[in-house]
C-alpha positions in Angstrom: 31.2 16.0 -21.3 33.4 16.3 -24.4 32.0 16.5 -27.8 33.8 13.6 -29.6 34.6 14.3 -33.1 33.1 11.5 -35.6 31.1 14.0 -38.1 27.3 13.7 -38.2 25.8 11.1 -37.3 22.5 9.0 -39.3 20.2 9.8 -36.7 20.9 13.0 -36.1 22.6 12.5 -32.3 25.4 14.2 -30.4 27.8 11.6 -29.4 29.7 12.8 -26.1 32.7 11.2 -24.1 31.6 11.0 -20.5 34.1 13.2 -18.4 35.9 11.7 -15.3 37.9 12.7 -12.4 41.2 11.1 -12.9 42.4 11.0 -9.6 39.1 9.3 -8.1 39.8 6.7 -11.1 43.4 6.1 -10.3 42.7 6.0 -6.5 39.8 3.4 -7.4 41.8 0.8 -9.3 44.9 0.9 -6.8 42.7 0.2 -4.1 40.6 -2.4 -5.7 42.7 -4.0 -8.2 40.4 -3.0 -11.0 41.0 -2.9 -15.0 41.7 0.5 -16.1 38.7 0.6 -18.0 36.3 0.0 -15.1 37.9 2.5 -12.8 37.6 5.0 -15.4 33.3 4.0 -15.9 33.0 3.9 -12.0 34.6 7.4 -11.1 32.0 9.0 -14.5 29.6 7.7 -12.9 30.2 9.4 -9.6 30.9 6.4 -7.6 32.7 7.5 -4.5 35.9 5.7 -3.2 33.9 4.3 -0.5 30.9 3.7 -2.3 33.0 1.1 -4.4 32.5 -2.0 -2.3 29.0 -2.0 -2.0 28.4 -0.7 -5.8 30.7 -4.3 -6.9 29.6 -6.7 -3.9 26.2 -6.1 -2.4 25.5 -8.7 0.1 22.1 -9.1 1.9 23.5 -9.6 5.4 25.5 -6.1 4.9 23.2 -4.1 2.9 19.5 -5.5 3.1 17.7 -2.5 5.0 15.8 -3.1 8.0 12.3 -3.7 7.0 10.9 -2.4 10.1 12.4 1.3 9.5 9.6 1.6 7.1 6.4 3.2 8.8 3.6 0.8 9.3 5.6 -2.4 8.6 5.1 -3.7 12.1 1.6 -3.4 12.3 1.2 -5.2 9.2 3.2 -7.8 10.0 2.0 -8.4 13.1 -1.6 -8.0 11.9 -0.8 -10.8 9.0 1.1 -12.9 11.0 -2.0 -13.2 13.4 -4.3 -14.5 10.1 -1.5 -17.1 9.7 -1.5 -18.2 13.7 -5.3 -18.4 13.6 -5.2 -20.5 10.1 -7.4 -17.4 8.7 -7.7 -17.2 4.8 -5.7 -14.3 3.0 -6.5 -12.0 0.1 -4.8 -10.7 -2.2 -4.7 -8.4 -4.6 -2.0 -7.2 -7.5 -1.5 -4.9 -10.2 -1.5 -6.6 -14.0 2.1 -5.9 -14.4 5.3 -7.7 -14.5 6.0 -5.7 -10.5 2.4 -6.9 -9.6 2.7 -10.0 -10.8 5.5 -11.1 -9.5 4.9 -9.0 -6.2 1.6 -11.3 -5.2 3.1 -14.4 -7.0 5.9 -14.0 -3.7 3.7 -13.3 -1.3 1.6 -16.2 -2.3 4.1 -18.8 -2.1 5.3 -17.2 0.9 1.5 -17.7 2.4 0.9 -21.2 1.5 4.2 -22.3 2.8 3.2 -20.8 6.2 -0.5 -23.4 5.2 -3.0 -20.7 5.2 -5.4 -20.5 2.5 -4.5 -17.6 -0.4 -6.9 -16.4 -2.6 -5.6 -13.6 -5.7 -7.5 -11.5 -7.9 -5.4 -9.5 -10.5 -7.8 -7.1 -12.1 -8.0 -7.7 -16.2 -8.0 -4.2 -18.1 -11.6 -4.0 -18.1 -11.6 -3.9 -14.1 -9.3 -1.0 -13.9 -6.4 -0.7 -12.1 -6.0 -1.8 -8.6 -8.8 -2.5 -6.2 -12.1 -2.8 -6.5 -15.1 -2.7 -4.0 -16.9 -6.6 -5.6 -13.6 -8.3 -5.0 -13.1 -6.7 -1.4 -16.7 -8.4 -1.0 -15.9 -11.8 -2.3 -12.8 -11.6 -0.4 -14.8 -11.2 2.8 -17.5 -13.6 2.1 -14.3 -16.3 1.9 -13.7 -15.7 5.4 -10.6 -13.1 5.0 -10.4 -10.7 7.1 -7.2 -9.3 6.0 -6.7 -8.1 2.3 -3.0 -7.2 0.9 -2.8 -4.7 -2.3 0.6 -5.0 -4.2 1.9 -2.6 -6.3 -1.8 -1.1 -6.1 -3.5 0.5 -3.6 -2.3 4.6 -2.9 -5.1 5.6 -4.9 -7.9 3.6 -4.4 -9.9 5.3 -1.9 -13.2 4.5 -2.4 -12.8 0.3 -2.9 -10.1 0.6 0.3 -13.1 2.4 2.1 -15.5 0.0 1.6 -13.3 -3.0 2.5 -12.7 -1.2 5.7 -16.2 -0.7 6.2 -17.2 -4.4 5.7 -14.7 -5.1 8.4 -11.6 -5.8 6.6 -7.9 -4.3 7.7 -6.3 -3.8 4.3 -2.8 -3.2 3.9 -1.5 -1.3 1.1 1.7 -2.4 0.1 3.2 -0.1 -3.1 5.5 2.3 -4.2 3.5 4.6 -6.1 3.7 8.4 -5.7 1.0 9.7 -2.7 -1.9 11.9 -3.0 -0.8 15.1 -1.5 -4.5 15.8 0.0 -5.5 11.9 1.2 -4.2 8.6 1.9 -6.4 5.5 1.4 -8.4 4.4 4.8 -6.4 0.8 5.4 -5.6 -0.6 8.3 -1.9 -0.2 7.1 0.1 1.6 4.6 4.0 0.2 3.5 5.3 2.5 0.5 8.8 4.3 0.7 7.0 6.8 -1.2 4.8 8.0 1.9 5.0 11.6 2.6 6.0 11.2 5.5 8.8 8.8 4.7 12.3 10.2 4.5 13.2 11.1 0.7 16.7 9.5 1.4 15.4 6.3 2.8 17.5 3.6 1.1 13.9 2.1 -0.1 12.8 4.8 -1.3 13.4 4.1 -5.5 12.4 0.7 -5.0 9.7 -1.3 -7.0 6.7 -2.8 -5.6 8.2 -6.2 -5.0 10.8 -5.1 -3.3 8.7 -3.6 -0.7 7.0 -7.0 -1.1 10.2 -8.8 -0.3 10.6 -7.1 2.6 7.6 -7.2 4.5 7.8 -11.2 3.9 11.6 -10.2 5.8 9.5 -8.5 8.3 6.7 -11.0 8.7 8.6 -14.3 8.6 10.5 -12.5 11.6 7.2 -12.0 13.3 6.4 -15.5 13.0 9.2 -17.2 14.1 9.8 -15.2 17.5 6.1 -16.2 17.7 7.1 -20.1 17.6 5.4 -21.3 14.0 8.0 -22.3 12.9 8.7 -25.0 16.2 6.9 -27.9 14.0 7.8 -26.8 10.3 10.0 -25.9 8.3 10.9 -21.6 7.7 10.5 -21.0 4.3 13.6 -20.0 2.6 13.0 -16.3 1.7 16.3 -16.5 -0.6 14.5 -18.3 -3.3 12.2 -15.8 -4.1 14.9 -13.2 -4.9 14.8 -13.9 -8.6 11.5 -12.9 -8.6 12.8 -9.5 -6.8 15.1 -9.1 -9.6 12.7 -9.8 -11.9 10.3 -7.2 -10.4 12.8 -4.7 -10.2 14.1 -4.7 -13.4 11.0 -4.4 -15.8 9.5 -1.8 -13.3 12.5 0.4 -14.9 13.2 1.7 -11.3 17.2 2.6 -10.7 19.2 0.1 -10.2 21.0 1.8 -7.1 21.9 0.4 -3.8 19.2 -2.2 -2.4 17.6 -2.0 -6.2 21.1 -3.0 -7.2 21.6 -5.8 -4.2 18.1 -7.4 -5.6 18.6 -7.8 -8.7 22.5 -9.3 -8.5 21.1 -11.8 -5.8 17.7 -12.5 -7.9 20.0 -13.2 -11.1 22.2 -15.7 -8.7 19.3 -17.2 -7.7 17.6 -17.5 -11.3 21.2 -19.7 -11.8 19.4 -22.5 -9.7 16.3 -22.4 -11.7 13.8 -23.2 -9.1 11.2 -20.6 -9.8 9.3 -23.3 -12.5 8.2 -20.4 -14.4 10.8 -18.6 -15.1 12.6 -21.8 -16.5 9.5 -22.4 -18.8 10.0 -18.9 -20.0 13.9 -19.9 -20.4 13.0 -22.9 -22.4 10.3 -21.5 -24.3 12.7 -18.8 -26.2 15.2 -21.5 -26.3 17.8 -19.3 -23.8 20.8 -21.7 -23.5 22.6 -18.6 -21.6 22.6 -17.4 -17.6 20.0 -14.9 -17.9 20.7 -11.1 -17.3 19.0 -7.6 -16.4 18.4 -7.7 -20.2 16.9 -11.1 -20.5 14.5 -10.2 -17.9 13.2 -6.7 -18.9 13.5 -7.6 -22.9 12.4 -11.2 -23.2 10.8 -12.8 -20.1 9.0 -9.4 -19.5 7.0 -8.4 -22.7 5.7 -12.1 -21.9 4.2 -11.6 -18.4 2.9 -8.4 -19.7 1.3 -9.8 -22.4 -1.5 -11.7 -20.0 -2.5 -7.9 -19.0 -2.6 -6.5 -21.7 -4.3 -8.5 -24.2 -5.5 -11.5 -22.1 -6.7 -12.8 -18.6 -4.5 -11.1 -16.5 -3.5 -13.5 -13.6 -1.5 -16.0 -16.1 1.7 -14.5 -15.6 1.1 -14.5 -12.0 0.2 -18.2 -11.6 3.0 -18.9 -13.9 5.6 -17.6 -11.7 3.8 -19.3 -8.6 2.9 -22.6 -9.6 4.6 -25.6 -8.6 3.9 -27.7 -11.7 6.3 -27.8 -14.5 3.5 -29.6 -16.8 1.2 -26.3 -15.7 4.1 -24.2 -16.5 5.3 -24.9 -19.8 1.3 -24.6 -20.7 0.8 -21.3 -19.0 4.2 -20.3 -20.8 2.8 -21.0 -24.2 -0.7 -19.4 -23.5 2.0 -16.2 -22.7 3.7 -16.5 -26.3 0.1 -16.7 -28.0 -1.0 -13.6 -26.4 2.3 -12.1 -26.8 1.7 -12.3 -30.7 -1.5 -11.0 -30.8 -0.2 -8.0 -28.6 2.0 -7.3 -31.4 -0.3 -7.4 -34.1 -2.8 -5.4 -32.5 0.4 -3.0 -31.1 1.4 -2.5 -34.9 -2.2 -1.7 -36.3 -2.8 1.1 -33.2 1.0 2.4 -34.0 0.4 2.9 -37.9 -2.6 5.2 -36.6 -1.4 7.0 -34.4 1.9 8.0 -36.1 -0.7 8.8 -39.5 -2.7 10.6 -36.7 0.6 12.6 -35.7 1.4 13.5 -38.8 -1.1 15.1 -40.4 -0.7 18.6 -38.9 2.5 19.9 -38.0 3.5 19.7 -34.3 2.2 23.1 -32.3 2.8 21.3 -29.0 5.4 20.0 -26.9 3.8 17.4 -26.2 1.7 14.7 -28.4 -2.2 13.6 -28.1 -3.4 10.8 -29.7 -6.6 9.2 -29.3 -9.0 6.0 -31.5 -12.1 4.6 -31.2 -11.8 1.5 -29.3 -7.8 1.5 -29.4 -7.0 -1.7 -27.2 -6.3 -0.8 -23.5 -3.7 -3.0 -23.4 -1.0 -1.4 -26.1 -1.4 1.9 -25.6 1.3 2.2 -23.2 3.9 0.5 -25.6 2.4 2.9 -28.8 3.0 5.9 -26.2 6.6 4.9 -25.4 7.4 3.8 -29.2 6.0 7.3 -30.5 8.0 9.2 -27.2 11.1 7.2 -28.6 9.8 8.9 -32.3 9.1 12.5 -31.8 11.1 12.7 -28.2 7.9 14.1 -27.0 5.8 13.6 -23.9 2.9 11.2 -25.1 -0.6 10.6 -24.4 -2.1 7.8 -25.9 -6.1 7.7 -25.2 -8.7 4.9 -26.1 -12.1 6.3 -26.2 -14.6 3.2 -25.5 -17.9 4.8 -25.5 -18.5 7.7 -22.7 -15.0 6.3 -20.6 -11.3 7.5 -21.9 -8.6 5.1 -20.8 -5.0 6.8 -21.2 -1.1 5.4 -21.0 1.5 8.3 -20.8 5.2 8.0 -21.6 7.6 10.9 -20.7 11.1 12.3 -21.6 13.7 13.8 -19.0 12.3 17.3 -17.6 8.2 16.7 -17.8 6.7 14.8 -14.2 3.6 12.3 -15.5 3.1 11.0 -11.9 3.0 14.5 -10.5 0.6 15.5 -13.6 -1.5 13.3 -13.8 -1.7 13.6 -9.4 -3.0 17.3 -9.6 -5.4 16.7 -12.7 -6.9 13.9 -10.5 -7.6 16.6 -7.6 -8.7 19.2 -10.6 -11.6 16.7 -10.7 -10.4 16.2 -14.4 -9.2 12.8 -14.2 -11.4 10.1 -12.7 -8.6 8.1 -11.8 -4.6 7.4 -12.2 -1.3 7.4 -11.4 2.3 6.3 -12.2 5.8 7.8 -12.1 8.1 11.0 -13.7 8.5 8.7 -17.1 5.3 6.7 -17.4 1.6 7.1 -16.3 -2.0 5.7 -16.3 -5.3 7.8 -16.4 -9.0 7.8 -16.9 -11.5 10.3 -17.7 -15.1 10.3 -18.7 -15.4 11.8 -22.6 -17.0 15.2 -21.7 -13.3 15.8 -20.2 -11.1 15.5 -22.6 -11.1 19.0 -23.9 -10.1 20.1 -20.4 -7.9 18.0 -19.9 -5.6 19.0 -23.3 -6.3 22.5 -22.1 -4.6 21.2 -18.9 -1.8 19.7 -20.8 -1.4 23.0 -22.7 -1.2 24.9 -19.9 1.3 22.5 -17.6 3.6 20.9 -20.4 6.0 24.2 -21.8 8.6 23.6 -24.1 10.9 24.8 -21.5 10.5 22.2 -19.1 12.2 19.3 -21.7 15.5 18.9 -20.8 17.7 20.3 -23.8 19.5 17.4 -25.8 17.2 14.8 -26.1 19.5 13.4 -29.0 22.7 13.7 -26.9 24.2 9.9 -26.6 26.6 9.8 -23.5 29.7 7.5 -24.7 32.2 6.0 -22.2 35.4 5.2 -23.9 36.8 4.9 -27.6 37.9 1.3 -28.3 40.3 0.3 -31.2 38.6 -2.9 -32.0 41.6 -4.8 -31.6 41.1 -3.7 -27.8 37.7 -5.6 -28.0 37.9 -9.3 -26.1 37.3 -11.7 -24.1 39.3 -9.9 -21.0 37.2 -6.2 -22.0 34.0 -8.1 -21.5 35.2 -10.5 -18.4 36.2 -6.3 -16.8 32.8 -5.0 -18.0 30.9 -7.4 -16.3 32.1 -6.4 -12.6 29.4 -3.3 -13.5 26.2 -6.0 -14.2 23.6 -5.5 -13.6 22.5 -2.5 -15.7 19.2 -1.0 -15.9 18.0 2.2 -15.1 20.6 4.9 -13.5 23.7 2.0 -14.7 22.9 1.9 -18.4 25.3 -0.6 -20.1 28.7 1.5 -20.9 28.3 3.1 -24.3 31.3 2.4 -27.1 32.5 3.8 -30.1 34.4 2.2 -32.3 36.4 4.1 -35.0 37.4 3.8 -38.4 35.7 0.2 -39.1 34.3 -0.9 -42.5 31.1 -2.7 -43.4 32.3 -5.7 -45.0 29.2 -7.9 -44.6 25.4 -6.8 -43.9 22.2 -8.2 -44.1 18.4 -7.8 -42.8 17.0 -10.1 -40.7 13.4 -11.1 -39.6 11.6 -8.2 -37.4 13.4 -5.8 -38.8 16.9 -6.4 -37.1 20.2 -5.7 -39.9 23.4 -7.9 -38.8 26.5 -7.1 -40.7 30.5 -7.1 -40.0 32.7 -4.2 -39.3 36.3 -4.5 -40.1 38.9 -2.7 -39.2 42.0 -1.7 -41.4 44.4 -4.2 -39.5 41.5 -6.8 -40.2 40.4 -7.6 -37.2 36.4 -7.8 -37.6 33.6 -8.3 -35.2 29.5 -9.3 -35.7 27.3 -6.8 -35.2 23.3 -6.2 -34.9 21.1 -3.4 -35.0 17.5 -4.3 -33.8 14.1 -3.3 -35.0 15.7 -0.7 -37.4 14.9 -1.7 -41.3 12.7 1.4 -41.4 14.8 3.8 -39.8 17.6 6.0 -40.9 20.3 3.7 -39.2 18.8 1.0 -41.0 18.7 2.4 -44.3 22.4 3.6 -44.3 23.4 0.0 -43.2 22.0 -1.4 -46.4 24.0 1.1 -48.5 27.0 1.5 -46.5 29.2 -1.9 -47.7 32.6 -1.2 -48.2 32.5 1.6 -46.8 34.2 3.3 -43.2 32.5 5.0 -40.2 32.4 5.7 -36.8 29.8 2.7 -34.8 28.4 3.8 -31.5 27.0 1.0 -29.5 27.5 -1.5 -26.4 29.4 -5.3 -26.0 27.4 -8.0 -25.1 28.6 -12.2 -25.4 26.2 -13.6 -27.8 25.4 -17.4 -27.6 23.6 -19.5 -30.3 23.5 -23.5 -30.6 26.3 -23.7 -27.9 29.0 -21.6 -29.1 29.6 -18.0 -27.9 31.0 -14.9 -29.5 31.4 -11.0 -28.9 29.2 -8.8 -30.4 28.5 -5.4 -31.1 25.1 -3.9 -30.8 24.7 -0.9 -32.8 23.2 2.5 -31.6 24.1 4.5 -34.4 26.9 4.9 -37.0 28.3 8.3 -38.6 27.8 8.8 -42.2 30.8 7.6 -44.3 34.4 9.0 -44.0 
């Protein structure tokens, strides 16, 4: 990367042009026609010349992977599929997150369009993650005699155990890291993650619901070379991709190859607004626009999450799977009510933990913080707000009596899924699990020392990746450059997400002519450049911050604006705007 040479910046960040191989870029836009500027973002972004096509066009009948490559997926289709034939209730169970909700919200359409009866449980913070050994009970005294987990189930030995000892044949259907020492005692195990799965399966980054997705592939196959379908009607899998997308995009898994696929279907799909929750969700934040990969993991997201964090847990998931659009626009608005209260309980645990932080200075490269009764449900979102803070890995712990309930949030070079894994067969954590960049834990109180000690010993400094504050940029616009045909090029590369962030732009030599601070903490303001050709511009949630206290003072005044190019639309009419990362200090 080159350093690009603006001066130094508000916040303290490198900017640096991403480098590119000029030839691959040249070759790339001669062969598919592209705009100059796309070619140039494909080839830094190592996109071969014959990984183009699929990168641009996924299609499901070229690139959906064979569900049955994945070990275990025929028996458990076959073992479903025989509940269906025999009319045998089904149970189900999911995790209390946007993945797990819209994971068993699929599969439960899926199951009472095939007439069988479905019964759900998604466990409120209270029950813990994942299974437990009452609900595999009540499950069985309903007549089930199979039990799906979604987006659960790797680590729950002891409630998968006791289903299979009552006589159920569980199937675990995740995507969670393995145990290295055990596997869960089910009649079935799906999860790319397996250890004995290839690393460089094409499912193997996917979210929950995409392993969800296609075992309904695999099952629906089952079924109709079994003859259900000879007197009915075969569901139409394709209307449950938006859910896929959905899934897939606030899990924060990469948004590579089949990842990629899902969520450019799903957001085709979510055109046709059949899913009646997700247009109760578009109505209720008044979207008038085709939602995106950003709409999804920034508004419609924070919503279902809401239900598990602060509320009863299974609204999101009856939202997105009821067939009511009376029910829906009610569950919807039992969403936005507990979204709220998430936030105001979210901003009291914050202001502690950041007092909490700073009190001492920081000896660690790492950060503890812990309270008394600290709501389950935010301290995920205070770990990843103080992360986005200090640029620290973060463990956030509520102590509740003798029990410590944690939510870890990582930066690049520090493994919380593989931590948290070998502090579970330490016998210091009870319970846990998660991924590199985010994790979940428990521990009884009488282990917490050992488990900082742990921390101490296994988080170095050495093992954060250097940089933190680097900001990757892809070109250098001269905002005349900035229109209508940029953005129409830009959107070949949708959807972005994780591993295809949304190209980074820096725009030099534009004045603040206009600026002013908005509710939540957002500043909008208009940058002008010296031909006097302007543009709107917004930078969210940053009143407190260092870029948001130079915006305030910087009117009339000309710098260098890092951010990204999105279409905004408000009361029908749409207009380009720039989002603002960061700006240099004035020229």
């Amino acid at each position: 990367m080159t350093v690009l040479d603006v001066g130094e910046t508000v916040s303290g960040n490198r900017w640096l042009q991403k480098e590119y191989d000029i030839r691959l870029a040249t070759a790339i836009r001669q062969k598919f026609y592209l705009p100059e500027i796309v070619s140039r973002i494909l080839a830094s972004r190592s996109i071969g010349l014959d990984e183009v096509d699929e990168f641009l066009n996924p299609t499901l009948k070229n690139h959906l992977p064979n569900p049955f490559t994945l070990k275990d997926m025929e028996k458990s289709a076959h073992r479903m599929a025989q509940s269906i034939l025999n009319h045998e209730p089904i149970g189900l169970m999911g995790d209390y997150d946007v993945d797990g909700a819209t994971s068993t919200a699929l599969l439960k359409m899926f199951l009472e369009k095939c007439g069988v009866p479905v019964y759900c449980f998604i466990p409120d913070r209270e029950d813990g993650y994942g299974p437990n050994a009452s609900k595999m009970k009540e499950f069985y005294d309903k007549g089930c005699r199979v039990v799906a987990t979604l987006d659960c189930g790797m680590t729950a030995f002891e409630p998968i155990a006791y289903g299979t000892q009552l006589g159920l044949d569980v199937i675990v259907l995740d995507h969670h890291d393995a145990d290295e020492t055990r596997i869960p005692n089910a009649y079935a195990i799906v999860n790319p993650k397996r250890l004995d799965e290839d690393i460089h399966h094409p499912c193997h980054y996917m979210a929950a619901v995409g392993v969800v997705f296609l075992f309904t592939v695999a099952l629906n196959a089952v079924l109709r070379k079994s003859g259900f379908y000879q007197d009915k009607a075969e569901p139409n899998l394709m209307e449950y991709l938006d859910l896929v997308a959905f899934g897939t995009v606030c899990d924060v898994v990469k948004l590579q190859g089949v990842n990629r696929l899902f969520v450019k279907s799903g957001l085709k799909q979510m055109k046709q607004g059949k899913n009646l929750g997700l247009r109760a969700l578009a109505d209720l934040v008044n979207l008038s626009e085709v939602p995106t990969s950003y709409h999804l993991g920034y508004v419609f997201g924070p919503r279902i999450n809401a239900c598990g964090r602060v509320g009863k847990s299974d609204i999101g998931m009856r939202l997105l799977s009821c067939y009511d659009s009376i029910e829906a626009s009610v569950l919807a608005h039992e969403l936005e009510s507990l979204n709220l209260t998430r936030r105001e309980i979210e901003t009291a645990v914050l202001l502690e933990a950041i007092e909490q932080v700073e009190k001492e200075p920081i000896d660690t490269p790492f950060l503890v913080v812990e309270g008394e009764n600290w709501h389950q449900g935010v301290v995920g979102i205070v770990a990843g707000r103080l992360k986005d803070k200090y640029n620290l890995p973060v463990f956030a712990l509520s102590i509740e009596n003798d029990e410590v309930k944690g939510s870890s949030r990582s930066v690049q070079g520090v493994d919380l899924g593989t931590l948290v894994m070998n502090a579970i067969q330490l016998g210091i954590l009870s319970r846990g699990g998660g991924h590199p960049m985010a994790a979940g834990f428990s521990l009884s109180k009488e282990k917490l020392p050992a488990f900082k000690a742990y921390l101490r010993e296994n988080v170095k400094p050495e093992m954060i990746a250097q940089d933190l504050s680097v900001i990757s940029v892809d070109a250098v616009l001269n905002l005349g450059a900035v229109n209508d045909v940029l953005l129409d090029a830009l959107s070949l590369l949708a959807p972005y997400g994780e591993a295809n962030p949304e190209p980074k732009f820096v725009l030099k030599d534009v004045c603040v002519t206009r600026v002013n601070m908005l509710k939540n903490g957002h500043i909008s303001c208009t940058l002008t450049a010296q031909n006097g050709k302007s543009i709107n511009a917004i930078a969210f949630r940053c009143v407190d911050t260092a870029l948001g206290v130079s915006l305030l003072n910087m009117k009339q005044q000309y710098i260098h604006v890092l951010g990204t190019l999105k279409r905004d639309t408000w009361r029908g009419h749409t207009k380009i705007q720039f989002q603002i990362i960061d700006v240099t200090k004035p020229l």
